[in-house]
Structures are given as C-alpha cells and as structure tokens.
C-alpha positions as CSV (number, residue, x, y, z in Angstrom):
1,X,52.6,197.7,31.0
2,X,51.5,194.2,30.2
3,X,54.6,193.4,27.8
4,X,57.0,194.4,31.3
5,X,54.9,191.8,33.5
6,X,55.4,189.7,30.5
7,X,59.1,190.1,30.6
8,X,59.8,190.3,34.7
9,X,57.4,186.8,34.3
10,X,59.4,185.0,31.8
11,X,62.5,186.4,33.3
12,X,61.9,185.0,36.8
13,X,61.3,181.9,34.5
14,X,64.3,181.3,33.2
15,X,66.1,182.3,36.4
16,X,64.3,179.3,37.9
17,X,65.2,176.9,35.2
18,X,68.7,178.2,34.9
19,X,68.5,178.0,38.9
20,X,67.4,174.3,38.8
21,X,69.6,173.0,35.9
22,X,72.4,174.0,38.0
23,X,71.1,172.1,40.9
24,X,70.0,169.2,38.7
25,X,74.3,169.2,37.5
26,X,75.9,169.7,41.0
27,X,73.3,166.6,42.1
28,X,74.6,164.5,39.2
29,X,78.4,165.7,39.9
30,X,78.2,164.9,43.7
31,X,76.4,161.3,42.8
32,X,79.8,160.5,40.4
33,X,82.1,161.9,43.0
34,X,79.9,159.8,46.1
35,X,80.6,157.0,43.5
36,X,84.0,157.4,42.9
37,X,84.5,157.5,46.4
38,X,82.7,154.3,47.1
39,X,84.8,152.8,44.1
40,X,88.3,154.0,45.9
41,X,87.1,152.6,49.2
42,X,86.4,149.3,48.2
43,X,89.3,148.9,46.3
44,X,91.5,149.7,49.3
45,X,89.5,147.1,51.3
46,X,90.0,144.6,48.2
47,X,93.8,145.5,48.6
48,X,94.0,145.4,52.4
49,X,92.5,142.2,52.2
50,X,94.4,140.8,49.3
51,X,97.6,142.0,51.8
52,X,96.2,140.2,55.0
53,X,95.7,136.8,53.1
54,X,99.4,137.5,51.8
55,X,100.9,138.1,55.3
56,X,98.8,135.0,56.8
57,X,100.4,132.8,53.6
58,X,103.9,134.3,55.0
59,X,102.9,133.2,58.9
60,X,102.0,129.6,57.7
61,X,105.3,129.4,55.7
62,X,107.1,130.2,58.7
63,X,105.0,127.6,61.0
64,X,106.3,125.0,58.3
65,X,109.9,126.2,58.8
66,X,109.3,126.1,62.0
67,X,107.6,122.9,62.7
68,X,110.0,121.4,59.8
69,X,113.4,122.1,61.6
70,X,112.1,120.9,64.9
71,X,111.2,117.0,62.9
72,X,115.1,116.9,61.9
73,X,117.2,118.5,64.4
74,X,119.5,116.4,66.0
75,X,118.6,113.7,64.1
76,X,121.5,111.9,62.9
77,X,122.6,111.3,59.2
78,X,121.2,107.6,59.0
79,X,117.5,108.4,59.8
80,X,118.0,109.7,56.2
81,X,117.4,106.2,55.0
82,X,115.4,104.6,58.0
83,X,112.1,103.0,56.4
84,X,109.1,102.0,58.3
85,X,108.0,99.2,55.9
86,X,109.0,98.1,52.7
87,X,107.2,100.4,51.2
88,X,107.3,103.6,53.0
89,X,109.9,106.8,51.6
90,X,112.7,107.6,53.7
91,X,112.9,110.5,55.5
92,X,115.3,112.0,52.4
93,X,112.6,111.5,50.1
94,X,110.0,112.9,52.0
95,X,112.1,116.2,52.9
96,X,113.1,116.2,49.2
97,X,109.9,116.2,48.2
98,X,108.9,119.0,50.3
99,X,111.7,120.8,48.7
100,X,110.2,120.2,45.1
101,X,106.7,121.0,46.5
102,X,108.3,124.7,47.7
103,X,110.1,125.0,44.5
104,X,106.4,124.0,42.9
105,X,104.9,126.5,45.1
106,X,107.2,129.5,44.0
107,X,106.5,128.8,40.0
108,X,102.8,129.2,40.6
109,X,103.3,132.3,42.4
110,X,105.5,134.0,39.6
111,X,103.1,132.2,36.9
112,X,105.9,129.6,35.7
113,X,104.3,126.7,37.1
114,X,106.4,123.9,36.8
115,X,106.9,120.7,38.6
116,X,110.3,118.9,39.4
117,X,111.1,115.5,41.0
118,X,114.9,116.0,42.7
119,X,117.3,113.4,43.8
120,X,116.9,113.3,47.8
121,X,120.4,115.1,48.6
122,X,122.5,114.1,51.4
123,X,121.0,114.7,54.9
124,X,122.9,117.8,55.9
125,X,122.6,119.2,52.2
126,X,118.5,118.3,52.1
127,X,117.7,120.5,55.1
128,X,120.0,122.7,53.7
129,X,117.6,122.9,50.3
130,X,114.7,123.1,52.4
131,X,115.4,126.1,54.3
132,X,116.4,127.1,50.8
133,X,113.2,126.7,49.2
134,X,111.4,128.3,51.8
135,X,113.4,131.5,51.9
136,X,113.4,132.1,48.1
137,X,109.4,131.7,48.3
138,X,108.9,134.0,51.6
139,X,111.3,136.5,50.1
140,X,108.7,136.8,46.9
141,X,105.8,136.5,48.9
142,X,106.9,139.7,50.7
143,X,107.9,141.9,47.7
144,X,105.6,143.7,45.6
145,X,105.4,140.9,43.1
146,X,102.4,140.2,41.9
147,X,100.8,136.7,42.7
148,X,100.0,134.3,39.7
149,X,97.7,132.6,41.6
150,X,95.9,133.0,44.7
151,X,96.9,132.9,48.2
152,X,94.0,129.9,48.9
153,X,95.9,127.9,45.6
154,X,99.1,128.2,47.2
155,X,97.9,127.4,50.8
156,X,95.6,124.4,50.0
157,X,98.2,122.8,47.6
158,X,101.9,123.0,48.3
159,X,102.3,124.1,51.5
160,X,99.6,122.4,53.3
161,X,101.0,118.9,51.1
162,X,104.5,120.3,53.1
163,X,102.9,120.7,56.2
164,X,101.5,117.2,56.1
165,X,105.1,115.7,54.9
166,X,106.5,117.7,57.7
167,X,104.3,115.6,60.3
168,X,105.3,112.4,58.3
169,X,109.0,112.8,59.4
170,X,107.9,113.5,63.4
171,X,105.9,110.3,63.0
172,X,109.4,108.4,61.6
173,X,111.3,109.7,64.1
174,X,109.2,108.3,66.8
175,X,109.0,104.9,65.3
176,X,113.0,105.1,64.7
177,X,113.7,105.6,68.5
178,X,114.3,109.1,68.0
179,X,110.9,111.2,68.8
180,X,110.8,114.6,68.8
181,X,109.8,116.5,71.8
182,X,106.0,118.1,72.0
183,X,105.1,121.7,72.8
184,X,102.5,124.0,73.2
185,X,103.0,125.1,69.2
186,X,100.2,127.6,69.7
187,X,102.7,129.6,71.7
188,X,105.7,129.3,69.6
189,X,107.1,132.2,68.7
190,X,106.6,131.8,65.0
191,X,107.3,135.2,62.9
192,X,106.3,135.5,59.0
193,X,110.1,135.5,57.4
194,X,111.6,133.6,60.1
195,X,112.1,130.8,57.9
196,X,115.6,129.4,58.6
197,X,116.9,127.0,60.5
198,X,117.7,129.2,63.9
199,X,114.3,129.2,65.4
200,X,113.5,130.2,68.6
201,X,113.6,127.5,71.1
202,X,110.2,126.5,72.8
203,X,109.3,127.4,76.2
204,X,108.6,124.4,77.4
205,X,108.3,120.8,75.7
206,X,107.5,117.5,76.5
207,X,107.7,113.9,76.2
C-alpha cells in the first residue's frame, strides 16, 4: 500500500514538473514572439520615417523649382551677363552653378559622388539644364533606389546651397531694374515632383 502512495506521489510529481516546463517554454516562446513583434514594429516606424524625410526632401526640391523659375522668368537674355560689381558672378554662373550643385546632389544619392564645374550655357539652354537637373534628381528620389547618403546630407548641402543661389538671382534682378514680384510663398501651390518650369501661378503677388 505504501509503494502505490509512493507511485500516485511521484506521479503527481512529475505531472507538475512536466506541467510547469511546458509553461516555463510557452513563456519563453511568447517573450521571442512579443520580441519579434516589437522588432517588426520598429522597423516599420524606422521605414515610415526614413519615407517621410524622403517625401519632405522631394517637397523642398520642388519649392526650389518653384522659387527658381519664378527668379528667371521673363527675364530677358542679357541679365545673363548683368554683374552687380566687378566681382560678383553673373546670373549664368550662378544658375550654372546650381545646375552642378543638382548634378552634385544626385551622385551622392546613388553613391557616385562627384563634383563638376560647367560652362554657364546660354540663358534659354541654362534654365533649360536646371529644370533638367532637378527632374533627373526628383525622379530618383521617388523610386525605390536606395539613398547613399542621408536625406539631412542632401538637404543641408546641395539643395539648401541651390536654394540660397536661387535668392541670389531675385536679389540681381531687383538691382538690374527687373524685380521679381513677391507672394505669399507659404501658400503656393508647391507639389513634390512638380519640378518643371510650368508652375502654378500665384494667387496673388506684389510689388
């Protein structure tokens, strides 16, 4: 009688330990899967976010096509060459070095970084290249191309340099006679990939 309690004892025994090994795995199994989980989330945030700073790059590229074809339209063929001072650029070198600074910003984006100083190109043709240059680098800023660098490099080098240029130019055109208009720019309608030279025109501008 003794050996059966023995027995029913050591077999509620290791009932209970098989019982609690197989809680102890489903605890461990659920903390891997809870981790996991976390892991997928966060690297959907990381994406999402990585995708957000993309798309605001694409909006500011569009602002400087934007902003850039308002400083030279209508203005005629011999701004090109007006000069301020002695030492100043011309409007053609300043638009041609925006061009080189887009073309700059594109290597760094496909991990080719390379730099190239082009001869300013006749007025008409140098808008031309700058629309150009600014379509070529939206068009692989919105594929699924990977970036070289990241979207802060490309921001706080090329195109805010172009954005600066691009202010350069309005300034010239005042001091040449021929200013451009102002506007309300926080209401223009500015879309990321709208980067040629048929923008929308502005509500309302003044002098």
């Amino acid at each position: 009688m003794q050996r059966g309690r023995r027995q029913e004892a050591d077999g509620r025994r290791q009932t209970a330990e098989v019982g609690r090994q197989k809680e102890e795995a489903e605890r461990k199994e659920g903390s891997v899967d809870q981790s996991r989980g976390r892991g997928e989330e966060l690297k959907k945030t990381n994406m999402k976010t990585s995708d957000q700073k993309r798309e605001m790059l694409r909006h500011t590229v569009a602002t400087l096509a934007y902003r850039g074809a308002k400083a030279v339209r209508g203005a005629p063929d011999s701004f090109a060459s007006f000069k301020a001072s002695e030492t100043t650029r011309t409007p053609a070198q300043i638009l041609a070095h925006v061009g080189d600074l887009l073309d700059w910003a594109l290597s760094i984006a496909r991990g080719e970084e390379t730099w190239h100083n082009a001869k300013p190109l006749p007025w008409p043709k140098e808008i031309q290249r700058f629309h150009k240059a600014l379509g070529a680098f939206d068009k692989y800023l919105a594929s699924d191309a990977k970036l070289a660098a990241a979207t802060e490099r490309l921001f706080q080098g090329p195109v805010a340099d172009a954005l600066t240029h691009v202010g350069q130019i309005a300034m010239l055109r005042r001091i040449a006679g021929e200013p451009v208009k102002g506007e309300n720019y926080s209401r223009a309608k500015i879309k990321a990939g709208r980067v040629s030279s048929k923008q929308q025109k502005p509500a309302r501008e003044f002098d």
